[in-house]
ZADOKE-237968 format. One record per residue (C-alpha): residue in three letters; x, y, z; residue number from 1. Coordinates in steps of 0.1 Angstrom, whole numbers, plus 5000, padded with zeros to 4 digits. Layout:
BEGIN
r:ALA&px:X&py:Y&pz:Z&k:NUM
...
END
This chain:
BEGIN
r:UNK&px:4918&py:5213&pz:5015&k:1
r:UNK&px:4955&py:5203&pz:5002&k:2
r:UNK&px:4971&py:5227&pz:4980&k:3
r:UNK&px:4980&py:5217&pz:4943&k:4
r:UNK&px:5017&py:5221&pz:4950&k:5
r:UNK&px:5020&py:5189&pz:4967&k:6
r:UNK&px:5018&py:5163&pz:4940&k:7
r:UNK&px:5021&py:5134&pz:4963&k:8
r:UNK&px:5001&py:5114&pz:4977&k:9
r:UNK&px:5006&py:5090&pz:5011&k:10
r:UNK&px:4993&py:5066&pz:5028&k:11
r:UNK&px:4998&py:5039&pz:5052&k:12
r:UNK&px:4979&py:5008&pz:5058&k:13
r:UNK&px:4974&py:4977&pz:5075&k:14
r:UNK&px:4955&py:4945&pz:5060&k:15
r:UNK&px:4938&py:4922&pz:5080&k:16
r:UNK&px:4925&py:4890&pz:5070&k:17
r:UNK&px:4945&py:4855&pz:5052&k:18
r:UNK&px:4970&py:4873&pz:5040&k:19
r:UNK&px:5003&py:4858&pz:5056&k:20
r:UNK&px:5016&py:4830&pz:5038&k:21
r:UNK&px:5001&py:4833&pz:5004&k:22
r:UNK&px:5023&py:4860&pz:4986&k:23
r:UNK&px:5002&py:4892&pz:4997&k:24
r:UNK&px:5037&py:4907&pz:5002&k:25
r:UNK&px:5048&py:4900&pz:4966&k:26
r:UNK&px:5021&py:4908&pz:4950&k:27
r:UNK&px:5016&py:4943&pz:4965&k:28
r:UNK&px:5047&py:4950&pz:4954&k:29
r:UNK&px:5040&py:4936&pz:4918&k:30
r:UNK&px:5009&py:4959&pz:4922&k:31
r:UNK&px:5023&py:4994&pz:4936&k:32
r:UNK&px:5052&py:4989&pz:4908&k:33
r:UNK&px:5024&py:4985&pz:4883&k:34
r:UNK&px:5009&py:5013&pz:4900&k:35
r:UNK&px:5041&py:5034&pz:4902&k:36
r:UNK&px:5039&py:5038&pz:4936&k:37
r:UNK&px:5070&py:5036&pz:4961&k:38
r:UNK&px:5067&py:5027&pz:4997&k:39
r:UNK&px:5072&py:4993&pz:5017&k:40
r:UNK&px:5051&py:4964&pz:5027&k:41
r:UNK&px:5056&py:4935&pz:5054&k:42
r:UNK&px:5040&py:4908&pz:5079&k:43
r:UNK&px:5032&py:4920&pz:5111&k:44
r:UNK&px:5037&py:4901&pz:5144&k:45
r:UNK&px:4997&py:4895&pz:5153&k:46
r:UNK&px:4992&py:4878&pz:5118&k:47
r:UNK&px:4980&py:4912&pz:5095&k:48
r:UNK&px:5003&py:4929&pz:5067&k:49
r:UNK&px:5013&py:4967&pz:5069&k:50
r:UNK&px:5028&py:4990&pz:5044&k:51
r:UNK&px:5030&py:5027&pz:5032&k:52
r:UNK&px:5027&py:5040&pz:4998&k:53
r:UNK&px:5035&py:5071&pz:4982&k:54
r:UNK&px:5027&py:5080&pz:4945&k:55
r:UNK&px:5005&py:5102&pz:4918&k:56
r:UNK&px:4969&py:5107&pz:4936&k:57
r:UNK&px:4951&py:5085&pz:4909&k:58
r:UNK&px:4972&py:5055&pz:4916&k:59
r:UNK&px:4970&py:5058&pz:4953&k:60
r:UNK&px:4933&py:5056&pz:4948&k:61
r:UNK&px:4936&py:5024&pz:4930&k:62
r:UNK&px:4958&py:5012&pz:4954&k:63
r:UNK&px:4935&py:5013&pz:4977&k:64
r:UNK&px:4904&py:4996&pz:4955&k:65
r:UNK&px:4933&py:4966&pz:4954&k:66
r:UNK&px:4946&py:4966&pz:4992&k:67
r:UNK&px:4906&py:4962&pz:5003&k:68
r:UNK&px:4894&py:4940&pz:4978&k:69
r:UNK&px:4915&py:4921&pz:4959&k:70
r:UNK&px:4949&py:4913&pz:4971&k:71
r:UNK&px:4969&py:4880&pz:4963&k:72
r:UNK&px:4950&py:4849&pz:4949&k:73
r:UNK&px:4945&py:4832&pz:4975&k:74
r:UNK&px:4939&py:4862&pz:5004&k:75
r:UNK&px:4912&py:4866&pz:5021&k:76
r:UNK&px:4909&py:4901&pz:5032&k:77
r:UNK&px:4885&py:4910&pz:5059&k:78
r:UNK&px:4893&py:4944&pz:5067&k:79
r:UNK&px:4919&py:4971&pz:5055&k:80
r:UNK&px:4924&py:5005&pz:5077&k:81
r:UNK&px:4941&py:5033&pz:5054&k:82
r:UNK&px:4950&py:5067&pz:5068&k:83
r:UNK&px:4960&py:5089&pz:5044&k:84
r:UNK&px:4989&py:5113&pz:5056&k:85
r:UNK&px:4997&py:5149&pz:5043&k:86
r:UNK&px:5005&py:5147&pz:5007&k:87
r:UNK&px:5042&py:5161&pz:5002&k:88
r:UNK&px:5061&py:5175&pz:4975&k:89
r:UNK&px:5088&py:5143&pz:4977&k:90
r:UNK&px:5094&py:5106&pz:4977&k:91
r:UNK&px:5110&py:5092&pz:5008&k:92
r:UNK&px:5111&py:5057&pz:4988&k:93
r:UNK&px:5134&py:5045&pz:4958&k:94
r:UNK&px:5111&py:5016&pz:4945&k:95
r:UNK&px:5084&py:4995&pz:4965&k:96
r:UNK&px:5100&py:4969&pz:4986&k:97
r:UNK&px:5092&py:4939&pz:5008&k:98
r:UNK&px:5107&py:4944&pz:5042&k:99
r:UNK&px:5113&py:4914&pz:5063&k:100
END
């Protein structure tokens, strides 16, 4: 049970599937700034895309709706592991950015 104090959630995830080479990267950052959700995202080495994201619990949970089933246009997601880490009382992220 996670005490009321900690307005934050967090997660990290990893997104397997088409998603390298057709903007997933962009448009989960279009999508967590929509979302107002801070954090990273970025192409992994064996072909999938990984991130964190930080933000109000409502908007994680739509976060996650969007990382498993919709992504970019032209994505094709076939599975999406989330862990969600301790929530926390602060932002360790300015803005939602693609890291190279």
């Amino acid at each position: 049970m996670q005490p009321a104090s900690l307005p934050y959630q967090h997660i990290t995830f990893e997104v397997f599937g088409r998603v390298q080479g057709v903007f997933f990267r962009k448009h989960t950052q279009r999508r967590a700034a929509e979302l107002g959700l801070v954090g990273w995202v970025r192409n992994a080495e064996h072909g999938s895309v990984q991130g964190e994201a930080q933000g109000a619990r409502d908007a994680i949970e739509a976060m996650k709706i969007w990382l498993r089933t919709k992504g970019s246009p032209k994505s094709r997601i076939d599975r999406c592991d989330i862990i969600d880490m301790p929530p926390t009382q602060q932002l360790s992220f300015d803005a939602f950015e693609v890291v190279k």
